[in-house]
Backbone bond lengths (Angstrom), bond angles and torsions (degrees), N, CA, C in turn:
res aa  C-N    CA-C-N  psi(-1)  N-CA   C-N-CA  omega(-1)  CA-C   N-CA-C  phi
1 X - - - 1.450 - - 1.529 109.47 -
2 X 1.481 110.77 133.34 1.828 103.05 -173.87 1.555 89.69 -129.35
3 X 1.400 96.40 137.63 1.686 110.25 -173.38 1.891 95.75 -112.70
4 X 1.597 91.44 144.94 1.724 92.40 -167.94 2.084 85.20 -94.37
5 X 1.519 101.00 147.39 1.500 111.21 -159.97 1.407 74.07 -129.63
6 X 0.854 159.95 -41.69 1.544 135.00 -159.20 1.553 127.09 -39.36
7 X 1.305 124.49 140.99 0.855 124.88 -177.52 1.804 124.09 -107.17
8 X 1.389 121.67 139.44 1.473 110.71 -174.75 1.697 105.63 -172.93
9 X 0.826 98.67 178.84 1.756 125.74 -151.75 1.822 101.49 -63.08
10 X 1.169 101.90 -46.04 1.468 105.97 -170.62 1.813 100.28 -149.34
11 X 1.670 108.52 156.82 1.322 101.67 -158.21 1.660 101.88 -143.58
12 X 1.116 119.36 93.52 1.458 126.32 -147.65 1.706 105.22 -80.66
13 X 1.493 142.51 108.96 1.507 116.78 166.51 1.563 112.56 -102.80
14 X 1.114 106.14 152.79 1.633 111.42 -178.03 1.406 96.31 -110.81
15 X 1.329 107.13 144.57 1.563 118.19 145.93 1.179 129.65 -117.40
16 X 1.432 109.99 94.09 1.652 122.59 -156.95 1.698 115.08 -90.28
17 X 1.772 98.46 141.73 1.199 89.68 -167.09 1.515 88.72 -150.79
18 X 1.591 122.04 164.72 1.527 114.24 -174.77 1.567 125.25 -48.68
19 X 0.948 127.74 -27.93 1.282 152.72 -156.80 1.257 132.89 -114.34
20 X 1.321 104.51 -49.90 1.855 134.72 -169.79 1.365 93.69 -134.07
21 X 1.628 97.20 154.74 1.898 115.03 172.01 1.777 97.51 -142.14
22 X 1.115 120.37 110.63 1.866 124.31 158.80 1.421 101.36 -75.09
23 X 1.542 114.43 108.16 1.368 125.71 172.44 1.834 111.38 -98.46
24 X 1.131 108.00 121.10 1.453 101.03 -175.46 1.874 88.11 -118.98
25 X 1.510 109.33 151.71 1.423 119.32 172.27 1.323 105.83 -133.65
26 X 1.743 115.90 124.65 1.292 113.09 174.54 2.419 111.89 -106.29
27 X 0.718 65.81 127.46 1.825 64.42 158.46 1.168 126.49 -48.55
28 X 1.656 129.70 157.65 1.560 114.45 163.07 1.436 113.13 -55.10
29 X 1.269 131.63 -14.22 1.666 118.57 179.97 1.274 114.88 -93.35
30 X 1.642 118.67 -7.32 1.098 116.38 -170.49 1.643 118.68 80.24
31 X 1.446 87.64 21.95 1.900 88.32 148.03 1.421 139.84 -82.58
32 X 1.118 125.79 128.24 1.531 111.11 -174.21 1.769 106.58 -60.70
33 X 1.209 117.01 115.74 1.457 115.91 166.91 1.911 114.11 -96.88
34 X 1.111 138.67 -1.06 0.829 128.64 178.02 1.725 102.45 174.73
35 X 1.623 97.94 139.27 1.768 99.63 -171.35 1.798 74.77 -133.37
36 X 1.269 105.66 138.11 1.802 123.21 135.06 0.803 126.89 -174.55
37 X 1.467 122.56 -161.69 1.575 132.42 -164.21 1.346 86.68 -148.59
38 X 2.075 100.48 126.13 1.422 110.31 174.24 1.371 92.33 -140.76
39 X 1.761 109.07 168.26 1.414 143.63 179.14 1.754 84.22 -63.86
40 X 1.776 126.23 130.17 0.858 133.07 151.42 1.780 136.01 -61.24
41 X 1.437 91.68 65.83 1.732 109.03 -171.10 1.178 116.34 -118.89
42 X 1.450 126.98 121.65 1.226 128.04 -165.01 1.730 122.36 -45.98
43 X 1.145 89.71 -58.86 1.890 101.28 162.85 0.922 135.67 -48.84
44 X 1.481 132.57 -28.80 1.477 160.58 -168.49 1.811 93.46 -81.24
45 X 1.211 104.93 -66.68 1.366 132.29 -161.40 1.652 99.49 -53.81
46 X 1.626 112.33 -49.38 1.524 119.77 176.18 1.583 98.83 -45.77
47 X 1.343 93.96 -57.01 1.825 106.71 -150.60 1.606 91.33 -62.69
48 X 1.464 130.13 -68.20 1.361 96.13 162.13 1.616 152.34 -25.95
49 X 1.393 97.75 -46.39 1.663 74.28 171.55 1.104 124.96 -126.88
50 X 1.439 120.17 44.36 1.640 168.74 163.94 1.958 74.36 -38.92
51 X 0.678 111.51 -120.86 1.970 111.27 -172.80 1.250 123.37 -28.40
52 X 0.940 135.25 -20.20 1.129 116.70 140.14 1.950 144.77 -107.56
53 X 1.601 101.43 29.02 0.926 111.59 174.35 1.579 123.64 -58.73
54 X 1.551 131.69 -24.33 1.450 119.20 161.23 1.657 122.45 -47.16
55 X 1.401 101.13 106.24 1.411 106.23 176.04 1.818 109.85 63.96
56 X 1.206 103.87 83.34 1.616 105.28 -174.30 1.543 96.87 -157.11
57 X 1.811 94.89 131.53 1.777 111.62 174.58 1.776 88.31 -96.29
58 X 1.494 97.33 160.09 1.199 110.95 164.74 1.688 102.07 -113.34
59 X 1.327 123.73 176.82 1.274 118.02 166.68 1.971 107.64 -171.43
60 X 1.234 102.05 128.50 1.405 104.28 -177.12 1.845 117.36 -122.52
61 X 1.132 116.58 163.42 1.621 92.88 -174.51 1.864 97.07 -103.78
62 X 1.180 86.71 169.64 2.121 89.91 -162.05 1.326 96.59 -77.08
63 X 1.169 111.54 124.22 1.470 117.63 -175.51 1.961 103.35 -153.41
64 X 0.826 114.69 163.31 1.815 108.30 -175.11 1.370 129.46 -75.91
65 X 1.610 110.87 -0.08 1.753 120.21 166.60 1.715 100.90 -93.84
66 X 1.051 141.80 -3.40 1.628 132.53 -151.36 2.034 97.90 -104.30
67 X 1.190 104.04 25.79 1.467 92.40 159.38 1.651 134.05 -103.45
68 X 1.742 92.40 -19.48 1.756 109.50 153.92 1.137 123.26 -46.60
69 X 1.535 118.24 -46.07 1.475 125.51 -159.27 1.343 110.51 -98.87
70 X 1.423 102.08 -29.00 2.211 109.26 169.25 1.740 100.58 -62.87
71 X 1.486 125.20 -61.02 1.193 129.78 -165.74 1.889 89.59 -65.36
72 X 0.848 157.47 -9.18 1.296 120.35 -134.36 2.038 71.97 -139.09
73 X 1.195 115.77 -37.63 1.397 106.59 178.51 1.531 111.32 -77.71
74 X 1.692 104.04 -20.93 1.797 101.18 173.70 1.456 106.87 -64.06
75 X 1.673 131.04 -42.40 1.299 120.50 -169.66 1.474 109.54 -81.53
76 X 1.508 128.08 -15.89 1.101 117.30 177.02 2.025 117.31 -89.05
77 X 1.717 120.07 7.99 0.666 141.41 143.68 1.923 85.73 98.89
78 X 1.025 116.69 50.43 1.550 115.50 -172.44 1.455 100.34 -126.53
79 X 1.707 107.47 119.83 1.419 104.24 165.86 1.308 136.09 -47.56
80 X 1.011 134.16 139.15 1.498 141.13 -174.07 1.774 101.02 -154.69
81 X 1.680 91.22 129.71 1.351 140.47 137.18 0.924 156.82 -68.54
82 X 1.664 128.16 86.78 1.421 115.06 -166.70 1.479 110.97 -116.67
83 X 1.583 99.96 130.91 1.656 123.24 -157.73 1.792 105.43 -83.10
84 X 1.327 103.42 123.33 1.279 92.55 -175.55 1.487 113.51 -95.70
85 X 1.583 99.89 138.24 1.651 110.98 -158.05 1.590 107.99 -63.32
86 X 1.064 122.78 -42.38 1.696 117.67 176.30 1.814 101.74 -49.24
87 X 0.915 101.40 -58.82 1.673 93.70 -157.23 1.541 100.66 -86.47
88 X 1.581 119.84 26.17 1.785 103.35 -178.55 1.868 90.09 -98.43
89 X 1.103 140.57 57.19 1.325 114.65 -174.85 1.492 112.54 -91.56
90 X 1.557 123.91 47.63 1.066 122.93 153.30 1.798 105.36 -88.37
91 X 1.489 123.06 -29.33 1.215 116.19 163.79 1.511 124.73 -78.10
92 X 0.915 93.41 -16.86 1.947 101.00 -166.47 1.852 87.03 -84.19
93 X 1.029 124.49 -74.58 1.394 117.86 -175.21 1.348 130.68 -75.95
94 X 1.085 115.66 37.43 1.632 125.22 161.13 1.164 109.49 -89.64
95 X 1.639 115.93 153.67 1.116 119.56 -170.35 1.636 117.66 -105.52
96 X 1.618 102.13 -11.82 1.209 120.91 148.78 1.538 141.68 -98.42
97 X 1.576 120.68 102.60 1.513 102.55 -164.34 1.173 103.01 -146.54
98 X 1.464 93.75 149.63 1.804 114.61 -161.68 1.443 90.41 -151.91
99 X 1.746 96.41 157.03 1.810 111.51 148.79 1.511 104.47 -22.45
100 X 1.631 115.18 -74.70 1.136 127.63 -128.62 1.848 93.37 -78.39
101 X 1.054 123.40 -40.45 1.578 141.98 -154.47 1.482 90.17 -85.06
102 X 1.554 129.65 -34.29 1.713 114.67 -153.53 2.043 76.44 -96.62
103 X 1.240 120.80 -37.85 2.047 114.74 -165.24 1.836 88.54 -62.62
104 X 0.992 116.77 -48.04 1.536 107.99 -178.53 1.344 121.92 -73.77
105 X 1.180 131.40 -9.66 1.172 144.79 164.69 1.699 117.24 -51.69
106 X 1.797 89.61 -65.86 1.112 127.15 -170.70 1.612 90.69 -59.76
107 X 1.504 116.50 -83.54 1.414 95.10 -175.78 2.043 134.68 -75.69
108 X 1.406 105.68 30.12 1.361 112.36 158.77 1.878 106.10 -105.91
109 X 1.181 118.25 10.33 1.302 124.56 162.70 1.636 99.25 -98.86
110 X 0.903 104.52 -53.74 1.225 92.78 -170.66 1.683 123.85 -86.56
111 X 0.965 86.17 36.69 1.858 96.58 -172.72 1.880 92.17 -127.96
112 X 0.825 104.93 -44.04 1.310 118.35 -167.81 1.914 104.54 -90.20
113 X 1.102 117.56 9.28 1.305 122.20 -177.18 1.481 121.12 39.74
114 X 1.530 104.33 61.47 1.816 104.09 179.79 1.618 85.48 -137.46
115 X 1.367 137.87 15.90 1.299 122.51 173.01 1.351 125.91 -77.17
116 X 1.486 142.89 100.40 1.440 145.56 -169.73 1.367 102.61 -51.39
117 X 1.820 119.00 133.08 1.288 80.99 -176.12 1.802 90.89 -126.70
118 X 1.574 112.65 170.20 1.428 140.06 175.87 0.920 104.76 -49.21
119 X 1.669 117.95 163.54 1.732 104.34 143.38 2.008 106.15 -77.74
120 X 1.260 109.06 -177.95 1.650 102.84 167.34 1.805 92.59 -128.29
121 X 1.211 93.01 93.89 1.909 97.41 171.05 1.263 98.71 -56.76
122 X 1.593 114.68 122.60 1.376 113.05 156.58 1.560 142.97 -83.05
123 X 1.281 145.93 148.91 1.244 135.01 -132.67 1.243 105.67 -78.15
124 X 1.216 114.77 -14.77 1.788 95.24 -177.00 1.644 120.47 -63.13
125 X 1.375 139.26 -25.41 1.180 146.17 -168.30 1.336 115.86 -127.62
126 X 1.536 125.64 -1.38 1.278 136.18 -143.53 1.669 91.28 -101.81
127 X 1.080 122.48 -29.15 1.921 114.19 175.87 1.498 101.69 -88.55
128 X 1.333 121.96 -30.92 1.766 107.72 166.36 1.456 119.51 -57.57
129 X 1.495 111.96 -30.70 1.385 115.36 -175.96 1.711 117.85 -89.79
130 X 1.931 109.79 -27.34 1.611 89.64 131.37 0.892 153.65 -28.26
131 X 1.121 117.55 -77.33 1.251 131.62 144.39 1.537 146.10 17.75
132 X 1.787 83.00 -79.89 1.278 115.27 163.96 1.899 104.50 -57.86
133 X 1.098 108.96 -39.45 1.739 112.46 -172.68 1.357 99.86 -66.76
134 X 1.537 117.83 -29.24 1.581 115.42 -166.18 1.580 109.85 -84.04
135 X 1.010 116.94 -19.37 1.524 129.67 157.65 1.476 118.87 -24.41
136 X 1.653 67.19 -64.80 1.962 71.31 -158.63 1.533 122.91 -92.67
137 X 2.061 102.96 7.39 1.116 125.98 155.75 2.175 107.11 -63.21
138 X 1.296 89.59 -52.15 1.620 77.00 -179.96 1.494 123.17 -71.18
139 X 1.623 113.85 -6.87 1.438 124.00 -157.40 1.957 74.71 -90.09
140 X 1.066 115.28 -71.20 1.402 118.54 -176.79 1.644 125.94 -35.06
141 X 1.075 115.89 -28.19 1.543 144.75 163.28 1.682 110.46 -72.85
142 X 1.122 121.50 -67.88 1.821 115.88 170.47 1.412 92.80 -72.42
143 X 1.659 158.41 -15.89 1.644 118.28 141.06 1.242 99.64 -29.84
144 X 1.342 119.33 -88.11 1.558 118.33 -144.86 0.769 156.41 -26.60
145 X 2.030 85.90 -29.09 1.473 103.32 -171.05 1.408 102.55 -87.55
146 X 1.509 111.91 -28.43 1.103 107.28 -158.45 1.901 100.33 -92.27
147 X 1.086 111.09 -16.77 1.515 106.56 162.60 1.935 108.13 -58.08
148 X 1.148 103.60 -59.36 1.440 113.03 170.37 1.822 115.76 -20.89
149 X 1.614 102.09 -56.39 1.263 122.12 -175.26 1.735 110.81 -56.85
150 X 1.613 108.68 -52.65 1.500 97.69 174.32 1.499 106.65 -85.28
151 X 1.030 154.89 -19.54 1.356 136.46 175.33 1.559 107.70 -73.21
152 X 1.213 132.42 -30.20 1.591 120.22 161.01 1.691 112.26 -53.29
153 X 1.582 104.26 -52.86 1.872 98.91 170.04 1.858 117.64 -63.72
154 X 1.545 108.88 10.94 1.279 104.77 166.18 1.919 109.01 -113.58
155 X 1.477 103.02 -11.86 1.251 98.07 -178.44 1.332 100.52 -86.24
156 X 1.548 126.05 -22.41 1.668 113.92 -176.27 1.229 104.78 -83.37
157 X 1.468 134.20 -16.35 1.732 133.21 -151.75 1.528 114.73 57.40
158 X 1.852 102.86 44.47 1.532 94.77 163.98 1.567 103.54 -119.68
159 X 1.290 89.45 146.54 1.914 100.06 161.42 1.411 130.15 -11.36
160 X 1.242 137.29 92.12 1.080 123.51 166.19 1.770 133.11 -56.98
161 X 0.996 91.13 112.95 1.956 109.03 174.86 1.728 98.90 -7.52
162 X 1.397 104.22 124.98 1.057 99.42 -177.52 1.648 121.15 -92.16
163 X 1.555 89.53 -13.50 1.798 94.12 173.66 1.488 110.90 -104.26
164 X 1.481 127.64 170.28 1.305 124.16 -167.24 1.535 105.66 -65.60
165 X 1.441 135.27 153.80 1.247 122.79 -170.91 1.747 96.87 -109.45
166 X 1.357 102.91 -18.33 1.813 117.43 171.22 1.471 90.58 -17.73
167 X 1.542 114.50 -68.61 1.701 122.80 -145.99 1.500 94.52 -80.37
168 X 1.529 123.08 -176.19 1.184 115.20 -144.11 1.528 88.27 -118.16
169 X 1.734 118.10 -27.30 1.212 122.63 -173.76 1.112 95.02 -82.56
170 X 1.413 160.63 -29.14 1.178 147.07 165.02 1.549 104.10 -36.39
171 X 1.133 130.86 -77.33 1.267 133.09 -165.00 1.753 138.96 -37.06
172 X 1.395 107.93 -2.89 1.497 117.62 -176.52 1.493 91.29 -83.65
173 X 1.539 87.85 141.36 1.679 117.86 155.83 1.999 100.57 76.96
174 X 1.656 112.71 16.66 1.418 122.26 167.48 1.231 119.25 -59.04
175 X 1.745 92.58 -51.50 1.620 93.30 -165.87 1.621 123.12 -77.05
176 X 1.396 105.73 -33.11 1.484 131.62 177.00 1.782 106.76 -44.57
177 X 1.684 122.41 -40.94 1.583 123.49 176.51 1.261 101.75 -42.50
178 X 1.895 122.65 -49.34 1.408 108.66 -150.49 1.798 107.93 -73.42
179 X 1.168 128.91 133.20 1.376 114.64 158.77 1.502 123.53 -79.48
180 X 1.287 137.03 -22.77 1.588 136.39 164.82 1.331 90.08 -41.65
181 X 1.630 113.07 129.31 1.443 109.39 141.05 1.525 132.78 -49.66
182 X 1.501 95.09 -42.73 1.991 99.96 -176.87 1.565 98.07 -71.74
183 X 1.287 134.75 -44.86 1.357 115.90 175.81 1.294 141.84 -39.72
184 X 1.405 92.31 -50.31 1.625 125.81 166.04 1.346 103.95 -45.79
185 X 1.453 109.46 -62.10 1.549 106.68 -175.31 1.158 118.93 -71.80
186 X 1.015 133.51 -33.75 1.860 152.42 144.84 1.900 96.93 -16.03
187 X 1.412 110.71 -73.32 1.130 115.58 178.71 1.433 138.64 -57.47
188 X 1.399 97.95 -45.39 1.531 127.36 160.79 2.094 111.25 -48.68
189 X 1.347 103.10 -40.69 1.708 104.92 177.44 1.888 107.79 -61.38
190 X 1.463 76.34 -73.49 1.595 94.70 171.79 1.639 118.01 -27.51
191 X 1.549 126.71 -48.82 1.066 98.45 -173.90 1.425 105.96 -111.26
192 X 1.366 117.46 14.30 1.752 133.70 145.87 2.009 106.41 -52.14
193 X 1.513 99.09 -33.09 1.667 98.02 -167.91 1.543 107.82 -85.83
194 X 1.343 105.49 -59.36 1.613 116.78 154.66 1.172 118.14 -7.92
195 X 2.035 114.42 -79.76 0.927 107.93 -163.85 2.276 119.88 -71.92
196 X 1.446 89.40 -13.90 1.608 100.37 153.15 1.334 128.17 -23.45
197 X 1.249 67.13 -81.64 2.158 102.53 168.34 1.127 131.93 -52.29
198 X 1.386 109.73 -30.06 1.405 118.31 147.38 1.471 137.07 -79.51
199 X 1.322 120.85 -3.86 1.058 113.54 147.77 1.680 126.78 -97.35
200 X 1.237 112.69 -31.27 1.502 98.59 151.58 1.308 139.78 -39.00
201 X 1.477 110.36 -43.91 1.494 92.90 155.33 1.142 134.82 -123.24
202 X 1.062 120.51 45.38 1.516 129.21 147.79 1.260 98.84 -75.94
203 X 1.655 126.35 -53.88 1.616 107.28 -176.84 1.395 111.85 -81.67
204 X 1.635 115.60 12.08 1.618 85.14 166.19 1.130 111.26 -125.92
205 X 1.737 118.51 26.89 1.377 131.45 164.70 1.716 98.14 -84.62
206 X 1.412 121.30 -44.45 1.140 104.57 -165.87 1.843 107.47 -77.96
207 X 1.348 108.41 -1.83 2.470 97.71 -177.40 1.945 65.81 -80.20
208 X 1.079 108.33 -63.05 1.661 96.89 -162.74 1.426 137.12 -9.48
209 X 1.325 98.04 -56.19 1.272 125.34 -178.55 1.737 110.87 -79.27
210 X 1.303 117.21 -44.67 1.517 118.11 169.87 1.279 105.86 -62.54
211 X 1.312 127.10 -56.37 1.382 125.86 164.83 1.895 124.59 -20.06
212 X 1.404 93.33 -61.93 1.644 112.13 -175.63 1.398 99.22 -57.86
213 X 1.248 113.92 -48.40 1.970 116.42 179.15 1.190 118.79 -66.88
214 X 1.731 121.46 -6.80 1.148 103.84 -176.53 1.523 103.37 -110.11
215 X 1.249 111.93 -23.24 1.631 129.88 -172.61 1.805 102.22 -63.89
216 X 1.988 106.36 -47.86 1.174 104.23 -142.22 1.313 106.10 -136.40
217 X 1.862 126.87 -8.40 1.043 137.52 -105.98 2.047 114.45 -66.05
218 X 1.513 107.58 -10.68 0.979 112.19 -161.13 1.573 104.09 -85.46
219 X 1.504 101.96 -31.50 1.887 125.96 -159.01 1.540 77.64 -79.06
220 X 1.575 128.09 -52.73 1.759 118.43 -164.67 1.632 98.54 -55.97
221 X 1.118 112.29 -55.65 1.728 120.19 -158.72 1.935 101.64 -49.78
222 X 1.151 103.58 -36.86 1.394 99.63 -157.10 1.681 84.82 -103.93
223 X 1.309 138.56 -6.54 1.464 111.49 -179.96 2.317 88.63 -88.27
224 X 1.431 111.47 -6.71 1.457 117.56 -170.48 1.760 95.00 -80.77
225 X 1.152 120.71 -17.73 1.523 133.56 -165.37 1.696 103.46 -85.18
226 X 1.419 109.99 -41.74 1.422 106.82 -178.03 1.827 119.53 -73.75
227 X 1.433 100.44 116.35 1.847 100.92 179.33 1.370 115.95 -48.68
228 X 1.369 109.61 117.22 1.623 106.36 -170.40 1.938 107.04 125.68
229 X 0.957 109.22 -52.50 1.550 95.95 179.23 1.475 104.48 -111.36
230 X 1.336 101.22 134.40 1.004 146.00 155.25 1.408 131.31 -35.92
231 X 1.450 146.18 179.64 1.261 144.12 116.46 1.274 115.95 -27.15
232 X 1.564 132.35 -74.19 1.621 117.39 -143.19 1.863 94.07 -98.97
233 X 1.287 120.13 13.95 1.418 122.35 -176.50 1.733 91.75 -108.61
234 X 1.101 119.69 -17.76 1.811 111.04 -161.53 1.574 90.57 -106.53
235 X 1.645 111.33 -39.37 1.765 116.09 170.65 1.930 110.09 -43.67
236 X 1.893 116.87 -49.81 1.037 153.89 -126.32 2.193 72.81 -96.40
237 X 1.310 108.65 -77.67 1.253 114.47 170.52 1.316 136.65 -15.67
238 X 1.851 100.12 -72.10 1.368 107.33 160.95 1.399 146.12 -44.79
239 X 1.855 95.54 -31.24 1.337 98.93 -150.22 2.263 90.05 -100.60
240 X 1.286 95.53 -37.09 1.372 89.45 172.28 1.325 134.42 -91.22
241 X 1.331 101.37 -6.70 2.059 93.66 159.58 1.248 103.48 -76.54
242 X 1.429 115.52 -51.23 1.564 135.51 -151.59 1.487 115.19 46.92
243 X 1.601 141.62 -46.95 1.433 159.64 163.57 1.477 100.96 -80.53
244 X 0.739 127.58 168.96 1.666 124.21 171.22 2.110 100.65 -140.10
245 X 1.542 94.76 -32.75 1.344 94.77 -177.41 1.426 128.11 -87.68
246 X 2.093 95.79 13.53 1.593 100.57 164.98 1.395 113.91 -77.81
247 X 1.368 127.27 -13.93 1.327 127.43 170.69 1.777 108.90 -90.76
248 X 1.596 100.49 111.00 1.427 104.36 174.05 1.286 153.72 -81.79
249 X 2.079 88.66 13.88 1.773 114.30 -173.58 1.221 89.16 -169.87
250 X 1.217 107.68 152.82 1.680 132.16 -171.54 2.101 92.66 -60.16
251 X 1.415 110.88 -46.03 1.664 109.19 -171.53 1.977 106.61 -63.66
252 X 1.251 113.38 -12.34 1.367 109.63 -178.56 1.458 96.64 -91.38
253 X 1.357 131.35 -38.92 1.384 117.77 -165.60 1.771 98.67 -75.03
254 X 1.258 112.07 -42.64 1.201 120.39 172.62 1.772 118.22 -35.47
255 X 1.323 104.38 -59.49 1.727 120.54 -175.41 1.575 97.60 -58.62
């Protein structure tokens, strides 16, 4: 866990949300200089904290709107912090919580140097490595179906397929065992969805992979060189260290 210690003039927390942001700003003494709730708009957001921009961190906790406000405070040359949500449980375990209570939270952690912080993926590689996450959302989805597939051959008491049904040639003469029509058709969808699913990602293993060659191509080839990984483990590699020298001991890359 690495806590940001820096010290500075004013100490901005957001409480970010799709729509709305509660910006609270404390002073170096820990005066409240400014509490509100604004329309989440880049411009708005300046013009707010336009006065106290001499020497000012921002800091937000990692949540799935906070890549507007990282990119948008990197070009305006403003530090930013992003709080990582497992380890913030000074917000998570209060028994009082609001907009207003979690942005002040956020920046009395971070004023006080106890805020855990994120990595901040930067934009150049950071939607391939979506991406990459959305993968294995669809890989997790054709399980299902195909889990689906043998627990129906456990609800009829027939044989389960003796070859993997993963592959596509496995699959002849599956559906034909069941005699229920609705089963059949039950079964028949399922590997109508599957085979869906299998073409989604085959084509989105292969931008993947062009992707990785163009981003990295030398780091892919040689993580493809080591016995043991694979394609979607060396893709998996690239895309989520991305730096290698943000981890400063073998036990951080490890954690």
């Amino acid at each position: 866990m690495r806590f940001y210690t820096q010290q500075h003039r004013h100490y901005c927390g957001v409480d970010l949300h799709a729509r709305t942001m509660y910006v609270c700003i404390l002073s170096h003494a820990g005066e409240i200089l400014l509490e509100k709730n604004i329309r989440c708009d880049p411009a708005l957001f300046l013009r707010t904290i336009e006065p106290y921009r001499d020497d000012l961190v921002v800091a937000a906790e990692c949540m799935f709107t906070w890549y507007w406000l990282a990119d948008l405070c990197a070009r305006e040359h403003i530090p930013f912090v992003l709080g990582h949500a497992l380890y913030m449980k000074a917000i998570h375990g209060g028994k009082a919580k609001n907009d207003r209570i979690d942005a002040h939270k956020i920046a009395v952690l971070l004023r006080g140097g106890t805020i855990s912080q994120a990595y901040v993926y930067p934009p150049g590689m950071r939607s391939t490595r979506d991406l990459l996450r959305r993968r294995l959302y669809l890989v997790r989805k054709r399980g299902q179906l195909l889990a689906h597939i043998q627990n129906t051959h456990h609800q009829c008491n027939l044989p389960e397929p003796t070859r993997q049904i993963i592959y596509k040639a496995n699959r002849e003469g599956i559906v034909e065992k069941f005699q229920d029509p609705s089963v059949r058709k039950s079964v028949e969808v399922d590997f109508e969805l599957v085979a869906h699913y299998d073409g989604l990602i085959r084509n989105l293993e292969l931008f993947l992979v062009r992707s990785a060659k163009q981003h990295d191509p030398q780091l892919f080839h040689r993580l493809r060189s080591v016995p043991g990984i694979g394609k979607i483990l060396a893709l998996t590699l690239v895309y989520e260290i991305h730096d290698i020298h943000r981890f400063p001991r073998v036990q951080d890359f490890a954690s």
